[in-house]
N, C-alpha and C positions, 0 to 999 in steps of 0.2 A: 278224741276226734270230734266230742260234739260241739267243739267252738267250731272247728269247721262248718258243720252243718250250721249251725244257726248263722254262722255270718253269711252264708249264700242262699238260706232259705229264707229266713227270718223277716220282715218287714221295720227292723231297725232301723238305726240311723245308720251305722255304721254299713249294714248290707246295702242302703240303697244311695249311699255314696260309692260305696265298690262298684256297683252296678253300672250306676252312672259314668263312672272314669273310666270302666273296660268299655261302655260302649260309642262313648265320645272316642276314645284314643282307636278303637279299632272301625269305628266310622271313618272318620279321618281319614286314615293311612287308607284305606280301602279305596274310598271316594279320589284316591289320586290316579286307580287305575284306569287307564285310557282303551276305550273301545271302537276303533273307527276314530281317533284322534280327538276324542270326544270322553270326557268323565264327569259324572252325577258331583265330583266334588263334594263339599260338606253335609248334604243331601242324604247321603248315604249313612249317616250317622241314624236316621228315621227310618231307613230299612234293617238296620243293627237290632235295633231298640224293639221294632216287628219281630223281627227270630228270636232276641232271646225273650222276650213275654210271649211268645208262641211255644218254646220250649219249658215255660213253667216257673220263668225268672219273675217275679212280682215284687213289688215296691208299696210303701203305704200312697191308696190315693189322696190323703191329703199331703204328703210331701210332695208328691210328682207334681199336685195341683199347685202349689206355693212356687216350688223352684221353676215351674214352667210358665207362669204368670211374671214372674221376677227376671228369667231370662227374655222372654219377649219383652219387656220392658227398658233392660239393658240393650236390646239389638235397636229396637226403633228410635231409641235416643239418641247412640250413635250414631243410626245412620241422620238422623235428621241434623245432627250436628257437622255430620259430612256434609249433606248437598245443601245447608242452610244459607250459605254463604252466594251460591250460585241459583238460588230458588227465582230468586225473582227476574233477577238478571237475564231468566231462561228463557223469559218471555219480549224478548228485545228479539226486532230485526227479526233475521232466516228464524229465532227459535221460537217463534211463533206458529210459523208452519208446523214446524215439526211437532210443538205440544200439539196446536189442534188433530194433526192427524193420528198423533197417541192417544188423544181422549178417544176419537174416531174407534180406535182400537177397540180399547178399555170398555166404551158405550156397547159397540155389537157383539162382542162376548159377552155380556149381561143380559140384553134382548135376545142372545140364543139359547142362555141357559133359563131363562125365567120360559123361553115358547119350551124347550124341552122339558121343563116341568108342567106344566099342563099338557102338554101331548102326551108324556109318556106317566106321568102320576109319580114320579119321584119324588119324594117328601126336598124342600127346599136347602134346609140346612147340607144334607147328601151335595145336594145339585152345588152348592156354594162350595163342599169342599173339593167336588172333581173340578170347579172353575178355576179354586189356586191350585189344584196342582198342575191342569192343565197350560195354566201361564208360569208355573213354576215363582207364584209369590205365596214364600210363608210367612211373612205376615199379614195377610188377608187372610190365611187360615187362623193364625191367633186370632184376628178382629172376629173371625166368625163365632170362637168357641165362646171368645168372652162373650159377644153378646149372646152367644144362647144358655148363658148361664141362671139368666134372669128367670126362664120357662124348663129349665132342667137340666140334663147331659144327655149329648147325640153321639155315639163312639164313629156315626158313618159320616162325622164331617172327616175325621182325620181318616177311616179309612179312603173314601172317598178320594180324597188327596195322593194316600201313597197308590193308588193303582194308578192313579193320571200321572200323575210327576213323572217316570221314567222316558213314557213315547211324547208326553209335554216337551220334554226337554230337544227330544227328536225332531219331534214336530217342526218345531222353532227353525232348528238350522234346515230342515227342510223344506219351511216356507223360501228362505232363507234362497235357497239355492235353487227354486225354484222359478223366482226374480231374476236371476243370474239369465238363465236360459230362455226364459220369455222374449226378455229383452235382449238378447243375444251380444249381452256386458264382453268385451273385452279388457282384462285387470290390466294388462298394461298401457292401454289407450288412457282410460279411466286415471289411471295414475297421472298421465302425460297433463292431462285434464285439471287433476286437481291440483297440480304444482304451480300450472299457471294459473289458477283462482286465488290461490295460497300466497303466490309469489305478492302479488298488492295489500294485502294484509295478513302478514304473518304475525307483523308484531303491532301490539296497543300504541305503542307510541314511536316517533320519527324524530330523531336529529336531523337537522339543518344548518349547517354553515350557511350563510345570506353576507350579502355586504350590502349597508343601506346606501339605497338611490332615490328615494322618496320625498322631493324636495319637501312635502309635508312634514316628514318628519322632521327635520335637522331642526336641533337645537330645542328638544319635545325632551323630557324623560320616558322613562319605560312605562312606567306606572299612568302616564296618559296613552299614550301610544296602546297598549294594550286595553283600554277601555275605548279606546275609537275602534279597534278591529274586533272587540268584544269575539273571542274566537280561545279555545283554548289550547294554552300555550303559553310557557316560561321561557325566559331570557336567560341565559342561564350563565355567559360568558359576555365580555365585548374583548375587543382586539382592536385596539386605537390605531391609525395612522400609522405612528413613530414604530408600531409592534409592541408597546404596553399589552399587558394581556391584565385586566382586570375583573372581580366576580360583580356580574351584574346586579343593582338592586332597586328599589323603587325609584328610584331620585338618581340614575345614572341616566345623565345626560345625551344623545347618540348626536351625532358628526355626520358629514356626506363621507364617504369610504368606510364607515368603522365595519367592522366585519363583528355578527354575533352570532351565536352556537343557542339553536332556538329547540325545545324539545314540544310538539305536538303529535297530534292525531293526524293518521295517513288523509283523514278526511278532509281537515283544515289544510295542507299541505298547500293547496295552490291558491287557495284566496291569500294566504300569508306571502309567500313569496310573491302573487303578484303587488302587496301592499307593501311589504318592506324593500324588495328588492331582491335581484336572482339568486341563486345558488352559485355556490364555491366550492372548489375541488379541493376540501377539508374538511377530514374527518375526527371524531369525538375524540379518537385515540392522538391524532394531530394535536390538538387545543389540548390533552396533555402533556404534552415533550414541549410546548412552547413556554413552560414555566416550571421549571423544574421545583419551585414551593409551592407550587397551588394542586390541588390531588383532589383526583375523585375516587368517593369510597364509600360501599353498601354500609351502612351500620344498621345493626338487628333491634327490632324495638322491645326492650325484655323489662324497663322497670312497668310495676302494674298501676304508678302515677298517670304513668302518659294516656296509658289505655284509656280512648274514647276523648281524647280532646285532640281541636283542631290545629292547623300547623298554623293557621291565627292565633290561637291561645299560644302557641308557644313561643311563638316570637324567635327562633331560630336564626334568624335574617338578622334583626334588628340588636341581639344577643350578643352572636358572636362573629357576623359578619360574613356570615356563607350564603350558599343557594343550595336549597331543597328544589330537587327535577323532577322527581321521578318516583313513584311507589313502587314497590314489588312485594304484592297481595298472593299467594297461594298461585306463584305462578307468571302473574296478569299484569304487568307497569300501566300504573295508572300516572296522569298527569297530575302534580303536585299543585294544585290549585289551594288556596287559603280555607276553603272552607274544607276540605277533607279531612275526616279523622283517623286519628292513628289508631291500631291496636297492635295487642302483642303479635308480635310473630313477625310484621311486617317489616321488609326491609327498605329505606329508605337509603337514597342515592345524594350524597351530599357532597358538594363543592366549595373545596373552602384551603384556607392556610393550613398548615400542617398542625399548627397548636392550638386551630380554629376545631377542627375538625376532632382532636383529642376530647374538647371540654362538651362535643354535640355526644359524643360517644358515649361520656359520662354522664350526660342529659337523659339518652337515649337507655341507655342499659349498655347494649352489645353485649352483653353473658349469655352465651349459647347453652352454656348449663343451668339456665335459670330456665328454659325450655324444656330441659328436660325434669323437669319437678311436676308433677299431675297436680292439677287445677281444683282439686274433689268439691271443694264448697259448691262453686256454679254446677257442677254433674247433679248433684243430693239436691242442690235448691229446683233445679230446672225438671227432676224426677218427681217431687214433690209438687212442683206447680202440675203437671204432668197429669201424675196420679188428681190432682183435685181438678183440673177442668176436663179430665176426661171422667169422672165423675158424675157431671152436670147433667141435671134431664134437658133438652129441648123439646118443646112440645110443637107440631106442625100438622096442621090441617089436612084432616084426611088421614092419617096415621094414629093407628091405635093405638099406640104407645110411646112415650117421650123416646127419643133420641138421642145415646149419649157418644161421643169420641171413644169410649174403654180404653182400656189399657192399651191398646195398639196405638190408636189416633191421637189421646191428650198428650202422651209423651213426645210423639212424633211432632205436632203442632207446637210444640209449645220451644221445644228443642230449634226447631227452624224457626221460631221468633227470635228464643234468646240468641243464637248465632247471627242472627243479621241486627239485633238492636242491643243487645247485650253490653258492646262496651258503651253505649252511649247512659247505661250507669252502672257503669264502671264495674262490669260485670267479665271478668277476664276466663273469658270463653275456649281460648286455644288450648289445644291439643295436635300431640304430633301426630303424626299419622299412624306410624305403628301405636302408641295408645291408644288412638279411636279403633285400629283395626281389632286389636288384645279385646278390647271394650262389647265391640262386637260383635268378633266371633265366640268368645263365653259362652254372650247369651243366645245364639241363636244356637249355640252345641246345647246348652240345656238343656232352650225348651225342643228342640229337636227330637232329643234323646226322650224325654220325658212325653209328648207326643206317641215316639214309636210304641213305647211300655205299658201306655195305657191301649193301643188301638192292637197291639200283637196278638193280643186272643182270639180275636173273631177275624182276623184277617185273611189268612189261606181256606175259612170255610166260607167268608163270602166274597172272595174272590171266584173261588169253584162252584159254589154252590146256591151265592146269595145275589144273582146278579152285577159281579165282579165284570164281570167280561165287555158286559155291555155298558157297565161306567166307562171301562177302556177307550170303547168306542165313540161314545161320546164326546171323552176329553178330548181323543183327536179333532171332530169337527169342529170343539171351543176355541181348540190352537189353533189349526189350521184357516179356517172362514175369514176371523178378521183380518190376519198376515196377507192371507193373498188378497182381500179386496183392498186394503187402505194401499199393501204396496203398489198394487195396479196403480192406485189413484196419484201417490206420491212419486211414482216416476214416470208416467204416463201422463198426467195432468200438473203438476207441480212440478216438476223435469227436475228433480232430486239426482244426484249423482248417485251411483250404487253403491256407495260406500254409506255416504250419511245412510240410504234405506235401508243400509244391515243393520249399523248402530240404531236407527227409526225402533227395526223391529225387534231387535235383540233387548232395548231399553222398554219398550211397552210392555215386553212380560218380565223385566227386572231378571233378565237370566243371563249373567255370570259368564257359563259355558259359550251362548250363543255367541257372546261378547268376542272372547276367545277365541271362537273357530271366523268370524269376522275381521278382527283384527292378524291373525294368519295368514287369510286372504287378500286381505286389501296390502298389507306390509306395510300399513303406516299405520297415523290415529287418528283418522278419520270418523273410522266407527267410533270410538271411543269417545270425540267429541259431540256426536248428535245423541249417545246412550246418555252421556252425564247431563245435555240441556233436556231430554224427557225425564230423566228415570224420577227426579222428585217429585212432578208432578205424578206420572203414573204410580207412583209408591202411596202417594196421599188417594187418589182415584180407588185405587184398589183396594186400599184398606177401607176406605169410607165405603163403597160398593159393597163390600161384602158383610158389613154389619148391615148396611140398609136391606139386603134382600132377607138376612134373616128377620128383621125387625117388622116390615112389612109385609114376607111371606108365611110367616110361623103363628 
């Protein structure tokens, strides 16, 4: 029986992989149970890891320090590969408001905990870790540890954390719901509300049957015609006269009557028709049945040639004699204009002859199994860039000590470049979702798990006895304060519907649950849509935030 003992006491490798997988698989499972329609989720894996290093479970700390470094590195590269796509984009239109009043967030939770460290004398690094658990972001608790690695090890950033995190998470949907009743939200009104906001732009892009009345036009091709109404928008069809139906190209000629199938922005919508001519009671799915050889069809962009050049470089049109309409990006139809670049994954909408449309196919790729093949060179290359510009000191006036991204911030930065510039050399960036998910739930079980194992020892004596109680308290005011003043602001003064100001406030502390109990209530995606335009900036905010107060308060 002494193999026993030593593989569960031992500081092996073998004991502190067992360790690790009992307390990831039983985090897990645990973190599904629901309390109040409400669960800590993967969370719970950091309160696993607290009991059993409270019960005498130990590991070597330089493994736990390696795989918990390496797993927070694995989490924020995913995710930054997830909202990379959508980062900048976030800051267009409505999603302006909405990052400013999440920085708004972000900023007065930092100015509470820096005034509650000189009011009450709690050393900083502490205060930084009830601030991520209190917003329930663990990775501003990794950016915190890394950076206090440089001046030592503090075990009260991660306890700090796990006492917040639980009524953090509370908090939240209790700001939450407290918006509701202020403002005395009715969800089914609200709903009535947002359908007719919804109903004018649900979707990126508009077909258009037109029949041309423009005596400007007659006798113009497309390819001038479209440089006089400089507007964007493809031709995508004509319909002669006689009821020829042919695919529109640069040098098609238009006629007084011709009838064409125009794909735009709901925005351009009425300058176009009033320049071409009215609309017609003819639909996409009409302009198919009207030519039994002519077909329109999504094809997948899967060879990694294509990745990152434009539907200019490809010459598609001119090739094989079809009409490119239409992109479909992660979701989102973009209009097929010449200069846009392809990448993988993207589904493009092609109209063309049937033997036209076979050799664009072969152009294209179309192998859905070539999707499922992992991309690993750009992951390692983009870790690696990652790892060396979060390396970097910055030096900044008035700060004692250079400045660097760490492990938390260079991955993340570097990961939301390579995703929005990546193919542009030819850096083939996609992944499917469930990869990216695999990718990054890993490492946030890791370093999770490895967090709780080192912080379990001292945890239930300074919760009882080492002023536990009154961190509690604390993190409540950190959650709480900013949720209700910025929600005031944002649907009080910003007249936000109450759905975007769940998703507002559920995305400003990157909390998962709150998400969940929001989207429950609203019954649509609502929320969902104002979490995904904040959460990457608040994800960059908070992590950069919480190295800087240890850097500047330590």
């Amino acid at each position: 029986m002494d193999w026993i003992n030593s593989l569960l006491w031992s500081n092996g490798i073998a004991h502190t992989v067992l360790l690790l997988a009992f307390v990831i698989a039983a985090g897990i499972r645990l973190g599904k149970i629901k309390i109040g329609g409400v669960s800590l989720g993967i969370t719970f894996v950091l309160f696993i890891g607290v009991v059993m290093s409270h019960f005498g479970f130990r590991a070597s700390h330089e493994v736990l320090h390696f795989v918990k470094e390496f797993g927070l590195i694995l989490f924020v590269y995913a995710v930054g590969l997830q909202v990379g796509p959508g980062f900048f984009s976030s800051f267009k239109k409505g999603g302006i408001t909405l990052n400013l009043l999440a920085t708004g967030i972000v900023i007065f939770g930092v100015l509470i905990t820096i005034l509650i460290h000189f009011i009450t004398g709690i050393p900083m690094p502490t205060m930084v870790g009830i601030l991520s658990g209190a917003v329930t972001n663990t990775p501003g608790l990794g950016a915190a540890q890394d950076a206090y690695t440089g001046v030592g090890s503090d075990p009260t950033i991660a306890l700090g954390y796990a006492v917040a995190y639980p009524l953090g998470v509370i908090g939240i949907i209790f700001s939450i719901t407290v918006m509701r009743y202020i403002f005395r939200v009715n969800i089914a009104k609200e709903n009535e509300r947002i359908e007719a906001e919804d109903a004018a732009k649900k979707n990126a892009v508009k077909l258009l049957s037109l029949e041309v009345q423009n005596p400007a036009l007659y006798n113009k091709d497309i390819k001038t015609i479209i440089g006089l109404i400089n507007r964007k928008l493809v031709i995508s069809r004509v319909c002669r006269t006689d009821g020829a139906i042919e695919i529109a190209s640069p040098h098609s000629v238009l006629c007084e009557h011709d009838k064409v199938l125009v794909i735009t922005t709901p925005s351009d919508y009425e300058a176009i028709t009033a320049f071409i001519g009215p609309a017609i009671n003819m639909s996409g799915e009409q302009w198919n049945t009207l030519e039994s050889d002519l077909l329109s069809r999504r094809i997948l962009v899967t060879r990694p040639e294509v990745n990152g050049k434009s539907l200019a470089q490809l010459h598609l049109r001119s090739r094989f004699g079809v009409n490119i309409t239409r992109i479909n990006r992660s979701g989102i139809d973009l209009i097929a204009r010449p200069g846009l670049s392809l990448q993988v994954g993207d589904r493009v909408m092609v109209v063309g002859h049937r033997e036209a449309i076979a050799s664009v196919e072969k152009e294209l790729g179309n192998q859905l199994k070539r999707l499922n093949e992992p991309n690993l060179i750009p992951i390692f290359i983009g870790i690696f860039l990652g790892v060396l510009v979060g390396s970097i000191p910055f030096a900044f006036p008035g700060i004692p000590q250079p400045v660097k991204l760490g492990l938390a911030g260079g991955p993340l930065v570097v990961a939301i470049l390579v995703s929005v510039f990546g193919p542009k050399f030819k850096l083939v960036t996609y992944a499917t979702m469930s990869a990216n998910l695999m990718l990054r739930e890993i490492g946030i079980c890791l370093f999770l798990a490895c967090v709780g194992l080192e912080a379990g020892e001292q945890f239930v004596s300074t919760l009882v006895y080492g002023g536990g109680m009154l961190w509690v308290a604390l993190g409540v005011i950190i959650t709480v304060a900013p949720l209700i003043t910025f929600g005031l602001i944002g649907k009080g003064l910003c007249k936000l519907n109450y759905f975007s100001l769940m998703g507002l406030l559920a995305g400003s502390t990157t909390d998962p649950p709150a998400l969940a109990y929001s989207t429950a209530t609203a019954g649509n995606d609502t929320p969902s849509v104002s979490y995904a335009s904040v959460y990457p900036l608040t994800m960059f905010l908070r992590i950069m935030c919480a190295q800087l107060l240890i850097v500047l308060f330590v």
